[in-house]
C-alpha positions in Angstrom: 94.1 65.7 66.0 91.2 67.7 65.5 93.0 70.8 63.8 94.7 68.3 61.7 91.1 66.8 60.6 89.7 70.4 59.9 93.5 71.0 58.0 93.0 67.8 55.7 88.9 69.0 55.3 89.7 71.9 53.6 92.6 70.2 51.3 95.3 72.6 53.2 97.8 70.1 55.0 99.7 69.8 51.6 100.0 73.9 51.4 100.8 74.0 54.8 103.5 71.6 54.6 105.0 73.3 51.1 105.1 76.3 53.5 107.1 74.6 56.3 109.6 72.9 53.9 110.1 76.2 51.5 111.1 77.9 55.1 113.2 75.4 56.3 115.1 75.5 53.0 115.4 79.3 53.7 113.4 80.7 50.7 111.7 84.0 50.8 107.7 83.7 50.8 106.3 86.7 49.3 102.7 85.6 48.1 101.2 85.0 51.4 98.1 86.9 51.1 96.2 85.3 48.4 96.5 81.6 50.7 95.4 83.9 53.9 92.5 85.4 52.1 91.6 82.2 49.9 88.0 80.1 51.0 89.3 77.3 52.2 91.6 79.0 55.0 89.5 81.4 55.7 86.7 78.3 56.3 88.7 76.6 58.2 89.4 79.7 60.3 86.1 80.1 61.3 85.6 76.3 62.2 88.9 76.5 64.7 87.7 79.9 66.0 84.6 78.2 66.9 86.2 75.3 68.9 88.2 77.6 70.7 86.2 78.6 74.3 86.9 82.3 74.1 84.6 82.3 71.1 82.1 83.2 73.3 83.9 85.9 75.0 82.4 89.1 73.8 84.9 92.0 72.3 83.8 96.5 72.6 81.1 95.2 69.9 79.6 92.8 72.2 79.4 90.2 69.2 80.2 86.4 69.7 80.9 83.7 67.5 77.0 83.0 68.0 76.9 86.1 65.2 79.4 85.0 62.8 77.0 81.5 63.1 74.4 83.2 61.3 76.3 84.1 58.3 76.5 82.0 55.2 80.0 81.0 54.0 80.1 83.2 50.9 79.1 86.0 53.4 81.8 85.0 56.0 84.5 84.7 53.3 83.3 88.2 51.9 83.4 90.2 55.5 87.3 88.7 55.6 88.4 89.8 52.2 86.5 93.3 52.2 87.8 93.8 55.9 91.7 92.8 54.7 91.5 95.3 51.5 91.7 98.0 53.1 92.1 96.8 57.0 91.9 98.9 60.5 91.3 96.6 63.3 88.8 97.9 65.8 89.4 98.7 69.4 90.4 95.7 71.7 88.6 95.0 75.0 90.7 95.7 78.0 89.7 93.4 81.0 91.9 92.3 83.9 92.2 88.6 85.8 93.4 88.4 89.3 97.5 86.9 89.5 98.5 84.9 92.8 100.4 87.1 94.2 97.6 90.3 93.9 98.5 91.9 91.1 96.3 92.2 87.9 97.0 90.4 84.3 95.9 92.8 81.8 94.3 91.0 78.9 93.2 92.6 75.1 90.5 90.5 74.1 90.1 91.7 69.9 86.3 91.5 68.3 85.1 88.4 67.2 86.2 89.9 63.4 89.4 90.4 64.1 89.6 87.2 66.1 88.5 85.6 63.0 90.9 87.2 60.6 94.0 86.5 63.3 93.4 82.7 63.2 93.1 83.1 59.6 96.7 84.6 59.6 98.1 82.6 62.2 97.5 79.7 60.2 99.1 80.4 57.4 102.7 82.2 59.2 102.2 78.8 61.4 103.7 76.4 59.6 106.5 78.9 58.1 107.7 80.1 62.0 107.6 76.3 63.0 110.6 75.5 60.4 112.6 78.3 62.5 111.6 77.7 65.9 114.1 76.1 68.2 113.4 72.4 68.7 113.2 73.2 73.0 110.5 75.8 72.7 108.1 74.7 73.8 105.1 76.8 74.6 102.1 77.6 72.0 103.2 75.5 69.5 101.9 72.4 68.1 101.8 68.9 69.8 104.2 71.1 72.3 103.5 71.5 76.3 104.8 72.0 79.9 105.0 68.6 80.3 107.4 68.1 77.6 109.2 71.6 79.0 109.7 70.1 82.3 110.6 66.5 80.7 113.3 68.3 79.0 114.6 69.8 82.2 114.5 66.9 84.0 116.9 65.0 81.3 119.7 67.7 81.4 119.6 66.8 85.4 119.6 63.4 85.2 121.7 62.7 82.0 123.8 65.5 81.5 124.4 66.3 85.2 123.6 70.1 84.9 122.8 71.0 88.2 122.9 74.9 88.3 119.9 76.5 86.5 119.6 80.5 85.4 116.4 81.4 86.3 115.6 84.4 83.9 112.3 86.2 84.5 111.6 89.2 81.5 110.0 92.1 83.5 105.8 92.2 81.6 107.1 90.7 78.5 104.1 90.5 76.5 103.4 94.7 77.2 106.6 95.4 76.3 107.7 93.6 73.5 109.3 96.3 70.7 106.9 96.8 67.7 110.0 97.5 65.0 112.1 94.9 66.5 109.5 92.2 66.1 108.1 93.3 62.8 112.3 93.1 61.8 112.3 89.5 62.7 109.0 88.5 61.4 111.2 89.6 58.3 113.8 87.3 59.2 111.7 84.7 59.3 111.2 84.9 55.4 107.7 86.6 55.7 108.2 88.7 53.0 104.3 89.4 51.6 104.5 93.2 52.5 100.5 92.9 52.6 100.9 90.5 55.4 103.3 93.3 57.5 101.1 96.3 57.0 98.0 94.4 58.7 100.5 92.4 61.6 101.7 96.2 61.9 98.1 98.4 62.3 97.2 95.0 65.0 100.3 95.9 67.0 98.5 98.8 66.9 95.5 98.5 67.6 93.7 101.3 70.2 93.0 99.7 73.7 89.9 100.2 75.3 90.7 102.9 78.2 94.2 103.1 77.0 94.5 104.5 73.5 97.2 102.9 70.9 99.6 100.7 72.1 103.4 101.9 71.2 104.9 98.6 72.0 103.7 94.9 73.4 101.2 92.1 72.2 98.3 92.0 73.7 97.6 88.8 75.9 93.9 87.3 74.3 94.7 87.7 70.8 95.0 84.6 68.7 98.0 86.0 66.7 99.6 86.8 70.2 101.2 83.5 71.1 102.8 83.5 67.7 104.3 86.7 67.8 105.8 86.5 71.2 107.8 82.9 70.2 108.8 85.0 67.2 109.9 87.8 69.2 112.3 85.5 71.4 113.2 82.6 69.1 116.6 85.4 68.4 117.0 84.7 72.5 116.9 80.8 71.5 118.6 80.8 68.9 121.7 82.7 70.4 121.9 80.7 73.4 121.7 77.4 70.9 124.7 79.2 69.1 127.2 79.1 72.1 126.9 75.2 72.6 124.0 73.2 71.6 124.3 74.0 68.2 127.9 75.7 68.4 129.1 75.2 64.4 132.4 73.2 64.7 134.9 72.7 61.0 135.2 68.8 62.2 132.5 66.6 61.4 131.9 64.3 64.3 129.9 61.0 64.4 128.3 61.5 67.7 126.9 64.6 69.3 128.5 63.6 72.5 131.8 63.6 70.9 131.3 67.2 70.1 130.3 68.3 73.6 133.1 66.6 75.1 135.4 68.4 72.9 134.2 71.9 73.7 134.1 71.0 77.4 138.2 71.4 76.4 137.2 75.2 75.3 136.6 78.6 77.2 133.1 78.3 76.1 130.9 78.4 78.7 128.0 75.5 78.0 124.6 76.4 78.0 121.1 74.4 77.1 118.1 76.6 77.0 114.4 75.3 77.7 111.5 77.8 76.9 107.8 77.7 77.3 106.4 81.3 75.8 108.0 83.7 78.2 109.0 81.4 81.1 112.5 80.3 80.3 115.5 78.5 82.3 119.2 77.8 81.1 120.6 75.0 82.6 124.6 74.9 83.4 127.3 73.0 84.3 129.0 75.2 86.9 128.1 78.3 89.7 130.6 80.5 87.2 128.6 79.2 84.0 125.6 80.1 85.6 126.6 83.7 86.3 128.1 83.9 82.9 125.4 83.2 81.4 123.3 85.4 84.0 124.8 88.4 82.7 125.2 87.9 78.9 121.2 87.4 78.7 120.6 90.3 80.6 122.4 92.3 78.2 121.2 90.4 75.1 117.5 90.9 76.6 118.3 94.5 76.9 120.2 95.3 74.2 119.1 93.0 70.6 115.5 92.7 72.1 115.0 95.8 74.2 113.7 93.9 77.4 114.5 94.4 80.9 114.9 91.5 83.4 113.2 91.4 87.0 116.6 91.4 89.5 114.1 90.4 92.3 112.5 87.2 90.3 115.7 86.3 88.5 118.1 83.9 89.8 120.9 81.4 89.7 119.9 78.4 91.4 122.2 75.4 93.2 119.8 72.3 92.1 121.6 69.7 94.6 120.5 73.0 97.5 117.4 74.5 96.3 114.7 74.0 93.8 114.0 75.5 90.8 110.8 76.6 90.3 109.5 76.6 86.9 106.1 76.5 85.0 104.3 75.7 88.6 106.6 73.0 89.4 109.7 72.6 91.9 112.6 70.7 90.4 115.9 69.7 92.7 118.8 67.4 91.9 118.6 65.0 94.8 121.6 62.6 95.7 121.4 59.0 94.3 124.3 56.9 94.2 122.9 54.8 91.8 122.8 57.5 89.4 125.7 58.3 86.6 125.5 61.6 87.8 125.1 60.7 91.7 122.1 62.9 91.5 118.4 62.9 89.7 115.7 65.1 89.2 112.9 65.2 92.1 109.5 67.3 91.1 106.4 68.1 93.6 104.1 71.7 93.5 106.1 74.5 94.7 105.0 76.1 97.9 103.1 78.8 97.2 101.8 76.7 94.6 100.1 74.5 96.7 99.1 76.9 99.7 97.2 79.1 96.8 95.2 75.5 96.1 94.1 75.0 99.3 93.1 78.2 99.7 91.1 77.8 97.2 89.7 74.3 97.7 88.6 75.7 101.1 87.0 78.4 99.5 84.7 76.4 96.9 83.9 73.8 100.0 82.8 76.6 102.1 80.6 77.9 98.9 79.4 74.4 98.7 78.4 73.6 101.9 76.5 76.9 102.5 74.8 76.6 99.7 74.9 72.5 97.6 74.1 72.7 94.1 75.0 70.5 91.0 76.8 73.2 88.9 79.0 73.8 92.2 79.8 69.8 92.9 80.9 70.3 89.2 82.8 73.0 89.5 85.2 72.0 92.5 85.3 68.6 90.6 86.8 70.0 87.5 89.3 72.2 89.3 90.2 69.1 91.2 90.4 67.3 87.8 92.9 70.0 86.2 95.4 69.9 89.7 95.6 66.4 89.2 96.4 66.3 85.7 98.7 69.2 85.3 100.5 68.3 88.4 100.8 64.3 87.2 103.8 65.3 85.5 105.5 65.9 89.0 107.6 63.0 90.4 107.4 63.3 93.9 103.6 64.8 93.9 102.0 62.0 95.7 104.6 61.9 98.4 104.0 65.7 99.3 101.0 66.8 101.7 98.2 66.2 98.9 96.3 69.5 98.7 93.2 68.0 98.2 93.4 65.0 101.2 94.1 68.7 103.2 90.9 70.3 102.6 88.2 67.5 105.1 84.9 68.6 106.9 83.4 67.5 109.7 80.2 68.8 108.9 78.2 71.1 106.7 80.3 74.1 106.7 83.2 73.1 108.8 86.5 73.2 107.3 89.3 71.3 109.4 
């Protein structure tokens, strides 16, 4: 709601909206970069920037949105345009944060300049790649989240009766996403402003602290970076959508169901796709579905996108026998007799989910009671805060061993 205040501040909703509709009507947009580079975007790029936490976050200058504050808005709008006319972007910061299971996330955090001149981009190709995306995409995208991902899965299960899920993981998508390939679909997407490509194209390749210039991937930390990577698999969404959701029939039905009951009659093997940025399941109807559909994406992946697939994290999965795990949370069909279907969907944390928080709930009461202070009370407060919020969405979550009722004391630095 915020955004959307800012938007309607700077009299740009009604651009913004031309945009989406001239896209969904599939007309070529070719004079992006005067909007990009005009005041009132590029104002309203600095006042999102500024909401956004990672403001703060230093890039290989070591500047902050606390030194864009102290520019005047003729001066801000002037460092944009005179850095667009003739743009290089400058080195990225390359740090690392831990994963669960040990490994490293590499992140490229951009300078607060390029930063600046991404969200200025982004929100102009926003609006345009919203009028392609697939309607069950759901990650990075406006009024969009994992709870309406795992909604979504839930209602194939319990309405549709799909009970065998393809569990597709793409081996370190965002590092190896192919530069020409992506730049060919932003294309597609009836970007056309060739200005526009040339600078997407020199931030692809921007040099990486360390590491020199990237030859393929998006950089997790930059603000055009979510974006790009539902660009670079909307193709994957699209194609599944193609072989059933949105499989193009020469009758004209009255009811959607009557058109999925008539290709159940067909070789066609069905199909429904739910994304969230690079986490993806398909759910099926049958074990050979499943497989079928196994198989094709791998080569579709490999072949049209140039991605390989992780044989040891990729998986077809018997709902009514095992759960699916997916965005953090473990989904199974469970019998019900009640149900249409006989089964419904049951959620709760996965596993290893919920050992890794009470590991860490032990360690931040161990930190606490060696050493009590306000800032730490906060601090295990909040994290208790987000665990119960993102895992609210669960069904079954209060019936599992609660990980925070596991962490109790029985003194100062005790930890049962």
């Amino acid at each position: 709601m915020i955004a959307l205040r800012y938007t309607e501040y700077y009299n740009l909703q009604h651009t913004f909206d031309l945009l989406y509709e001239w896209s969904r009507k599939g007309e070529s947009l070719e004079d992006l970069y005067e909007i990009i580079t005009s005041r009132e975007n590029i104002l309203l790029a600095y006042r999102n920037l500024k909401d956004n936490a990672g403001s703060e976050t230093p890039g290989v200058d070591g500047m902050t949105i606390q030194n864009l504050a102290k520019l005047n808005e003729d001066e801000l709008v002037s460092m944009v345009r005179n850095a667009l006319e003739d743009f290089e972007p400058q080195p990225v910061r390359r740090v690392f944060i831990p994963k669960p299971n040990g490994d490293k996330r590499p992140l490229g955090i951009p300078t607060i300049r390029d930063r600046l001149i991404q969200q200025a981009i982004r929100q102009v190709l926003e609006p345009i790649a919203e009028a392609k995306f697939y309607e069950h995409s759901y990650g990075f995208r406006p009024l969009r989240s994992t709870e309406h991902a795992i909604a979504r899965v839930n209602s194939l299960i319990n309405l549709a009766g799909l009970h065998y899920a393809v569990d597709i993981d793409i081996k370190g998508f965002f590092d190896n996403v192919n530069h020409t390939m992506l730049m060919r679909q932003i294309w597609n997407m009836g970007i056309h402003d060739r200005r526009i490509h040339a600078i997407i194209g020199k931030m692809l390749k921007a040099p990486i602290e360390g590491e020199g210039i990237p030859t393929k991937g998006v950089p997790q930390g930059g603000i055009l970076s979510p974006l790009l990577s539902n660009i670079a698999l909307n193709d994957l969404d699209q194609w599944v959508a193609g072989q059933w959701h949105h499989f193009p029939s020469q009758y004209q039905y009255s009811r959607d169901s009557d058109k999925y009951q008539a290709l159940k009659t067909t070789r066609l093997k069905e199909g429904w796709i739910v994304r969230y940025a690079d986490d993806f399941v398909i759910l099926a109807r049958n074990w050979q579905s499943a497989w079928k559909w196994y198989h094709a994406v791998k080569q579709y992946l490999k072949i049209r996108l140039k991605l390989e697939i992780s044989p040891e994290k990729s998986k077809v999965v018997n709902l009514r026998r095992r759960s699916l795990e997916f965005l953090g949370i473990a989904i199974k069909a469970i019998p019900k007799p009640s149900s249409r279907q006989g089964h419904v969907a049951a959620s709760g944390i996965k596993p290893k989910k919920r050992q890794q928080i009470k590991t860490e709930l032990r360690r931040m009461v161990k930190e606490l009671a060696k050493a009590p202070s306000g800032k730490m009370v906060a601090r295990l407060n909040a994290y208790i805060r987000g665990i119960q919020n993102y895992f609210s969405k669960a069904s079954r979550v209060n019936k599992e061993s609660c990980p925070v009722s596991c962490v109790k004391t029985d003194g100062p630095g005790n930890i049962k």
